[in-house]
C-alpha positions as CSV (number, residue, x, y, z in Angstrom):
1,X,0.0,0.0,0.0
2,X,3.5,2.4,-0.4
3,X,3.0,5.4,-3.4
4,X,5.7,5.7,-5.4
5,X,7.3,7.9,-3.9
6,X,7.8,5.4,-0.4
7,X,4.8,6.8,1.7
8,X,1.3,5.5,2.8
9,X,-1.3,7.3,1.5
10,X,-2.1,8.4,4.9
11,X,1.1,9.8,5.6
12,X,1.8,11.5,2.4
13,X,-2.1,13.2,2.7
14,X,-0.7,14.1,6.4
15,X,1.3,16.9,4.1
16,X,-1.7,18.8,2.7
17,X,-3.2,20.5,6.0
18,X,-6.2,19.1,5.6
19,X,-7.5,22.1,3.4
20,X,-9.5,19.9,0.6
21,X,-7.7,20.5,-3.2
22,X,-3.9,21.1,-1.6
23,X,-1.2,19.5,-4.0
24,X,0.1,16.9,-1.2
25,X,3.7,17.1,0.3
26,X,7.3,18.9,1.4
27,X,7.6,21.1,-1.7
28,X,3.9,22.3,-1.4
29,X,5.0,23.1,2.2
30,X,7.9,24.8,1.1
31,X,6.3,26.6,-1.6
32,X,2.8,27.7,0.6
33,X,5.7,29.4,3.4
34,X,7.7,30.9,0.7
35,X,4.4,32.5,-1.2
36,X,3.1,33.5,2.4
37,X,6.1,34.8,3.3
38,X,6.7,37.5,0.5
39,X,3.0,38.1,0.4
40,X,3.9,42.1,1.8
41,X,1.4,43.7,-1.3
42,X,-0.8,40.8,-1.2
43,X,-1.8,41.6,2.7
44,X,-2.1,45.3,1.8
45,X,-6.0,45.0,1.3
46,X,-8.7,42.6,2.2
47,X,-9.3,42.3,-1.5
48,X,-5.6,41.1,-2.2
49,X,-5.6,38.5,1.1
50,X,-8.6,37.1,-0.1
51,X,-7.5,36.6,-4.1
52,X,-4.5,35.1,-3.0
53,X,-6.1,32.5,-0.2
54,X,-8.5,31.4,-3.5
55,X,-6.1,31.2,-5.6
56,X,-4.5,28.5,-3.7
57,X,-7.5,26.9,-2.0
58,X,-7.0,27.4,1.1
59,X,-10.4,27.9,2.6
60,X,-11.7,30.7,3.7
61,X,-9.4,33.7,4.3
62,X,-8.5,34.6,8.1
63,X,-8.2,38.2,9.6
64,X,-6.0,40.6,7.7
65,X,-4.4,41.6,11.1
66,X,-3.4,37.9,12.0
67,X,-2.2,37.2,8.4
68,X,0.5,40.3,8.8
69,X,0.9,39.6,12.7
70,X,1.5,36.2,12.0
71,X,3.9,37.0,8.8
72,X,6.1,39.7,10.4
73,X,6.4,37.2,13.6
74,X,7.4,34.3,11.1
75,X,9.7,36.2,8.9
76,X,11.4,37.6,12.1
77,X,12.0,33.8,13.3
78,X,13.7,33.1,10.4
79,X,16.1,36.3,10.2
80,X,16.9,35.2,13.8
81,X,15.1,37.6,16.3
82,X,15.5,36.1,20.0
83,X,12.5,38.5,21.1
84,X,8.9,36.6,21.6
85,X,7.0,36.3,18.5
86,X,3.1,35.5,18.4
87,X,1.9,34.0,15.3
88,X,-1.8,32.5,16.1
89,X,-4.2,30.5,13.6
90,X,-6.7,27.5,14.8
91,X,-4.7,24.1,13.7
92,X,-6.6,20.9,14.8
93,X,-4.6,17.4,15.0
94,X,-6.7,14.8,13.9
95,X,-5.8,10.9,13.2
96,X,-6.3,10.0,9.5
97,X,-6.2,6.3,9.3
98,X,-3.7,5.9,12.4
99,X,-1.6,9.1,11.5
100,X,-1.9,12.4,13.5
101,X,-2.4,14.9,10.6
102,X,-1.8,18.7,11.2
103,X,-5.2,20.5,9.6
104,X,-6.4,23.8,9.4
105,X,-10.2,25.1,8.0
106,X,-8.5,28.9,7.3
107,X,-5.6,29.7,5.0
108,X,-3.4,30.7,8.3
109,X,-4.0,27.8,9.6
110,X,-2.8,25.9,6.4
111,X,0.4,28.3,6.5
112,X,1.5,27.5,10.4
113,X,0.7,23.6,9.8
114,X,2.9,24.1,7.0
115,X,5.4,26.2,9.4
116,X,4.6,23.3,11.8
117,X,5.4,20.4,9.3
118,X,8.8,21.8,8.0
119,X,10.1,22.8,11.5
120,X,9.4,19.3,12.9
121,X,10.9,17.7,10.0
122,X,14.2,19.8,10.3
123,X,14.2,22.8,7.4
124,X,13.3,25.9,9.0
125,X,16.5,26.4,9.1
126,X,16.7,26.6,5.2
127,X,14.4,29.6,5.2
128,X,16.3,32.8,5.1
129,X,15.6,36.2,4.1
130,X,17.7,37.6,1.2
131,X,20.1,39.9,3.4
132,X,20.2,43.0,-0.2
133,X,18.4,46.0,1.4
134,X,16.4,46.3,-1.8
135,X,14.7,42.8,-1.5
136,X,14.4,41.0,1.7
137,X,12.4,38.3,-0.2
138,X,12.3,35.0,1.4
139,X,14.3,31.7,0.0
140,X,14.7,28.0,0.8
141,X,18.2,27.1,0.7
142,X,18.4,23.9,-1.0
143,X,22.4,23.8,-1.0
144,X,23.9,20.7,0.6
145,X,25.7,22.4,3.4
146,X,23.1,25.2,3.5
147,X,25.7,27.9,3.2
148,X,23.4,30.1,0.4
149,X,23.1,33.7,1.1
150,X,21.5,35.3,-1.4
151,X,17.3,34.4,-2.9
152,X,19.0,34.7,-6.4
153,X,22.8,34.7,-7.5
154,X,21.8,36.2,-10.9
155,X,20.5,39.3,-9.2
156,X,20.9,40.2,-5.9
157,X,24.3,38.4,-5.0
158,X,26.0,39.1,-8.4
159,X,24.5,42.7,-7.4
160,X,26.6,42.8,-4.3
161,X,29.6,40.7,-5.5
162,X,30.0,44.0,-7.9
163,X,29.8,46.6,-5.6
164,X,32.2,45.1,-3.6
165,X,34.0,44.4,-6.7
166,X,34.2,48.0,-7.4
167,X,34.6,49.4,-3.8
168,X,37.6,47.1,-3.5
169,X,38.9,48.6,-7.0
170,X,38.3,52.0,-6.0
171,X,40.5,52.1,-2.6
172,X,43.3,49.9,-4.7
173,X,43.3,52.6,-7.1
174,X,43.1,55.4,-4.2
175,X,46.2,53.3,-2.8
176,X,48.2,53.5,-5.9
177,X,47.8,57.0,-6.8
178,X,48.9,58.1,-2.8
179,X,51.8,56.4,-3.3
């Protein structure tokens, strides 16, 4: 009774939060934090928060104030802030065929089970907030030894790599002409 990919059925459905429609497992986990987490213009209007909770079918929208309460407290786990943070949606445990399954009715429910789901497995770690003052976006560092810095290399690091380049350049060339 294994899927293809090793997992009962049970425990595989034990990835979608119990929000009916979800695309099942890790990534979708990954990919729900990561949308919810860069969601700053999306949570700018009721309108917005609620287009973006259908478009993913996550049930019925929760308050605006919790979505950016619980967002600002989540993004500042992951950039390291020791200070308390509150994040609070309704997420029931149910068993589903003899596996406890995190579920949630509301879309921030869906996004702390996700939170939930990750951190218990061992990747919150891997979230990190791009450090380049003009992005802060949110990434998942996929590298093996989890040493990525930057959510993009193409822009934002190669970005920084050449104004540091250039910095660098500039006091050589100060240097030289002193001496």
């Amino acid at each position: 009774m294994h899927s293809s990919d090793g997992l009962t059925a049970a425990r595989r459905d034990a990835y979608s939060g119990g929000v009916t429609g979800l695309t099942v497992g890790w990534d979708h986990d990954v990919e729900l934090l990561l949308d919810f987490l860069n969601t700053r213009h999306v949570l700018d209007s009721e309108a917005s928060w609620r287009a973006w909770v259908t478009e993913r079918g996550l049930g019925r929208s929760s308050e605006i104030t919790q979505a950016r309460a619980a967002r600002a407290a989540l993004r500042s786990s992951i950039e390291g802030s020791s200070g308390p943070q509150t994040a609070a949606g309704v997420v029931h445990i149910e068993l589903t065929d003899g596996v406890p399954v995190l579920s949630s009715s509301d879309a921030l429910g869906a996004v702390l089970a996700a939170s939930a789901r990750l951190a218990v497995l061992g990747s919150w770690e891997r979230f990190k907030i791009c450090p380049a003052d003009d992005c802060q976006r949110a990434f998942f560092d996929r590298s093996r030894n989890r040493s990525r810095t930057w959510c993009s290399m193409q822009v934002c690091g190669n970005r920084e790599k050449a104004r540091t380049f250039r910095k660098r350049t500039r006091a050589q060339n100060s240097t030289l002409a002193t001496v």
